[in-house]
N, C-alpha and C positions, 0 to 999 in steps of 0.2 A: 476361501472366503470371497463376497461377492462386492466390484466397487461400491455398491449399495450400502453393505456392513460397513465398511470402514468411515465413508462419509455421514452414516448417521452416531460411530463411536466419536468423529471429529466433532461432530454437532454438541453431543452431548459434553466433553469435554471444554469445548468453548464455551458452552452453553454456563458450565463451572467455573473458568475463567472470570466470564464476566459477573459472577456472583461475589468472586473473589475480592476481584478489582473495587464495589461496590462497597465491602466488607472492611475492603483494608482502606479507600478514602473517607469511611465513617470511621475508621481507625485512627486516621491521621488526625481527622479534626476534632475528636473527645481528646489526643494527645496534647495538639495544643489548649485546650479548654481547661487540660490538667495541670499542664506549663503552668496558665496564666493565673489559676488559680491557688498555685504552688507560691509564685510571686507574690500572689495580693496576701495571702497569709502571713510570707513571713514577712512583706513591711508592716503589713499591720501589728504583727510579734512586735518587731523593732521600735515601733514608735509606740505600744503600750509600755512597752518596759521605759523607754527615755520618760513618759509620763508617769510613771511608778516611779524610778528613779529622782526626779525631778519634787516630785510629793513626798516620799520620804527623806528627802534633805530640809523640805520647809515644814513638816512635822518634827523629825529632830530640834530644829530649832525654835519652833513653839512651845515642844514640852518643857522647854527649859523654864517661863512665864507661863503660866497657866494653872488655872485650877482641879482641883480633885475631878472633879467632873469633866473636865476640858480633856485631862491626863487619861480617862477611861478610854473617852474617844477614840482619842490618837492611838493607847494602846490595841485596842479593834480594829483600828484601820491598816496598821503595822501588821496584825497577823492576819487580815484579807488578804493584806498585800504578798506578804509570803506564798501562802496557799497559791494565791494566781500566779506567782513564779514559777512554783510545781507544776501547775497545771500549763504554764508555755512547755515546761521542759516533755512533758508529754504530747504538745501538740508537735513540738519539733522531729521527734522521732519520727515523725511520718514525713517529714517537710524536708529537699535535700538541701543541703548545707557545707559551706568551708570547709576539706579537710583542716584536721589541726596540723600545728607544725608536720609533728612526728610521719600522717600521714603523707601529709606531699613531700617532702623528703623522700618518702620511701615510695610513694604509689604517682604522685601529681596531683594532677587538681581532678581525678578520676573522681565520680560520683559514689561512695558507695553506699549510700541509704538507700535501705529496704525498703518499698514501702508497704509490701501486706504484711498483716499479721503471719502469717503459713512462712513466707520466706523469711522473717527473722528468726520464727521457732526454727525452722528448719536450718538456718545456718550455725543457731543457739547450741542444737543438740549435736550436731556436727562437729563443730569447737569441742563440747565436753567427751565425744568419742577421740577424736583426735588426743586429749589430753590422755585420755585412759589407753589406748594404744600406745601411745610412745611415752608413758611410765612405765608399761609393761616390759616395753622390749628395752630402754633404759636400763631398768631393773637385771634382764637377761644380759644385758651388754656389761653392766657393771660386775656380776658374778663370775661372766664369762673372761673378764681381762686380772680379775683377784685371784682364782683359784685355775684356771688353765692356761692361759697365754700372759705369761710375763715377756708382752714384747712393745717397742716401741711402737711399730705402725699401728697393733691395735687398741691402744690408748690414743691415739691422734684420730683413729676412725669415731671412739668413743666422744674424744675433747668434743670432735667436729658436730657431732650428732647432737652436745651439748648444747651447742652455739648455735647451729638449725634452730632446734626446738624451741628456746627459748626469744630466739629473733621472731620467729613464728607466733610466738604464743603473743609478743607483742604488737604486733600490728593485728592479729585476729582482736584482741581486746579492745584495739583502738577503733575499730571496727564496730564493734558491738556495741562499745562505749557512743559512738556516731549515731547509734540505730536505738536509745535507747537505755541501754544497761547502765546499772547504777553502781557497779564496780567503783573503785576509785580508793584515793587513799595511799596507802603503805601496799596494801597488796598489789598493787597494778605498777608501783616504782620498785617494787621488789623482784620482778622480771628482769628489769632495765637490769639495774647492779647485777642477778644471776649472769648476764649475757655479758655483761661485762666479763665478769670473775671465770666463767669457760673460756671466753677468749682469750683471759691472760694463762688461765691452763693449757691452751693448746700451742700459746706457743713458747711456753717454759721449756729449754733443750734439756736433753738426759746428761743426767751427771748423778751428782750423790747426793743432793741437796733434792734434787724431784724422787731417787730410788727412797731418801729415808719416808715422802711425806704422800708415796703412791696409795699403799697401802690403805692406811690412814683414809684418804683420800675416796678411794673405791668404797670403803666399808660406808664411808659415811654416803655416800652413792644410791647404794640399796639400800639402806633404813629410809634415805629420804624416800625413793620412792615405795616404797612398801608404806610408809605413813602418807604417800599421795594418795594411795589404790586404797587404803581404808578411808580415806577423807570423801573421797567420790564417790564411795557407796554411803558413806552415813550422810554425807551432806545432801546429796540426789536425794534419799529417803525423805531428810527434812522438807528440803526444798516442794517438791511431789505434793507431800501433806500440807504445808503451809499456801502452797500456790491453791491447791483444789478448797480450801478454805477462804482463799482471797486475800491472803494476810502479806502475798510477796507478788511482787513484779516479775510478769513471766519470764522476762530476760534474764531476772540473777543468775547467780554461777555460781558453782563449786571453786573454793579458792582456796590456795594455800596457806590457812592460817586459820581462825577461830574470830565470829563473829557474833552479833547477839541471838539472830535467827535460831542458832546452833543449838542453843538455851536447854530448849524443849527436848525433854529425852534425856537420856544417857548423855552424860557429857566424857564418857568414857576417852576423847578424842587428845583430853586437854594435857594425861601423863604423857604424853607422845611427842604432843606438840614442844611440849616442855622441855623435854630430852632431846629432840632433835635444835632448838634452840641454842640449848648450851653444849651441843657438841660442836658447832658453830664458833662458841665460843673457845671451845676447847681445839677446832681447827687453827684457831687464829694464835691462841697462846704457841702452840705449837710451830708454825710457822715462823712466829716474834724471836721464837728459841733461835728456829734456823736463819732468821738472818743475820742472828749474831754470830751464827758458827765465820773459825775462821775458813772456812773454805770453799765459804759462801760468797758466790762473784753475783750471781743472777739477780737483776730488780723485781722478776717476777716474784718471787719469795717476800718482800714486803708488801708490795703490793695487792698479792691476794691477802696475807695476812690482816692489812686494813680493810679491804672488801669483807671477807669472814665476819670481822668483830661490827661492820657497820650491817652487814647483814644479823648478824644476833640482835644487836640492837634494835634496828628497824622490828623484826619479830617478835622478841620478847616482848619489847616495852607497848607495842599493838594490841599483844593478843594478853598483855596483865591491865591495859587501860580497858578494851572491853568485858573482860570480867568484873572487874572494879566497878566499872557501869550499872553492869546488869545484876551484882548484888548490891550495889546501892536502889537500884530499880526495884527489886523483890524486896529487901526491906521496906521502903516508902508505901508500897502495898500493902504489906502485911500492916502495918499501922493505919491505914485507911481502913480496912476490916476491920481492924478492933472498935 
């Protein structure tokens, strides 16, 4: 090749450079314009809400003096005011923001607000593959240490897997929750306690107080997750339908437990949910047994045994208040038709 070729491949290259260079200072300066406008958003957030705030403390205290007429008012104005909350909480999602506690503990003051639409689906559907994967192999792990390897290390490979998953599964929802998602509730603090209740499982040592309550233990294992892997196909189904109708926020989730959305359909999910529930609670009686044994020395044996029963708890009484709901809901309909 001729010095000629190369000096004009040079030309052209540079020639690219400086387009680049051009490209990426009009880059820099929409970036800040997005900074700044990121800023003036959420003060102006912060300072309609003190002025929301501020107004419904001096409507509170006028409806208390006021008349029929006066009291409509104020009642309209109370539920403007709501609605505009909603709608900050939606503007937020795009706006970055404070980790909460939980997050800077565990991440720092790291940024993680998405801010297109595409990368929060995108990190959305992610989460819900990840869930569905390691139910799966959960599932296999739990079969595989009940019926073939009765051994220590591969129970502590298991505990540990538990502990993972479930550390994981919280800070992704805190996440999510950051960008958006309207999770929250019992099902997002029912992670926490899971990851607690593994971690006292992995480090309960072998004796005969952990050999009577393995078993046990494993079984209830695979039914949990075997009632996850049906929950995430039926749930995804709703969700799918309800979203492409406009009726859900593209963010919800698939979650462990039974919500109003669910409604629609087959509530086929709800015998499941139920029995897994009070086997919970039947982990827990059990447990209560062995602490009384006498030759029981381990704190972990009480201790999961109250995580068990406050886990039942937490579940049951969730997933019977939202059914409770939502046939007091379809009643109140059905007598507006009539």
């Amino acid at each position: 090749m001729s010095r000629q070729h190369f000096q004009a491949e040079w030309n052209d290259i540079d020639k690219e450079y400086q387009q680049l260079q051009e490209s990426h200072k009009l880059y820099r300066h929409k970036l800040e314009e997005l900074t700044n406008l990121q800023a003036t958003c959420s003060s102006a957030i912060s300072k309609q809400r003190k002025c929301l705030k501020d107004l419904r403390f001096t409507l509170n205290k006028c409806a208390q003096s006021c008349d029929e007429k006066e009291l409509k008012l104020i009642t309209d104005i109370k539920t403007q005011i709501k609605e505009r909350e909603h709608a900050f909480f939606d503007m937020e999602a795009y706006l970055p923001k404070k980790n909460g506690l939980y997050l800077s503990l565990v991440l720092g003051n790291v940024n993680v607000t998405l801010l297109s639409n595409q990368a929060k689906f995108a990190y959305k559907d992610e989460y819900e593959k990840f869930k569905l994967c390691l139910t799966i192999i959960l599932m296999f792990g739990a079969i595989t240490c009940l019926f073939f390897l009765n051994c220590r290390v591969t129970d502590e490979i298991f505990n540990f897997l538990l502990v993972w998953y479930y550390c994981t599964l919280t800070i992704r929802e805190s996440i999510l929750v950051t960008n958006g998602s309207r999770i929250k509730g019992w099902w997002v603090s029912h992670h926490y306690v899971s990851t607690f209740l593994s971690g006292v499982m992995l480090t309960w040592p072998e004796g005969l107080m952990y050999q009577m309550f393995r078993s046990q233990f494993l079984a209830f294992s695979i039914y949990q997750s075997f009632v996850q892997f049906l929950q995430y196909y039926y749930q995804s189904g709703c969700l799918y339908r309800l979203r492409a109708l406009g009726e859900r926020n593209q963010l919800d989730l698939t979650v462990e437990g039974f919500q109003s959305w669910m409604w629609r359909g087959l509530t086929f999910l709800l015998p499941f949910l139920f029995f897994g529930h009070f086997w919970q609670l039947y982990n827990s009686v059990t447990l209560f047994s062995l602490a009384r044994h006498e030759d029981c020395k381990e704190w972990q044996v009480l201790m999961l045994a109250l995580t068990f029963l406050v886990l039942f708890l937490g579940n049951f009484l969730t997933t019977l208040k939202v059914v409770h709901q939502k046939i007091l809901k379809n009643d109140e309909s059905v007598q507006k038709s009539d």
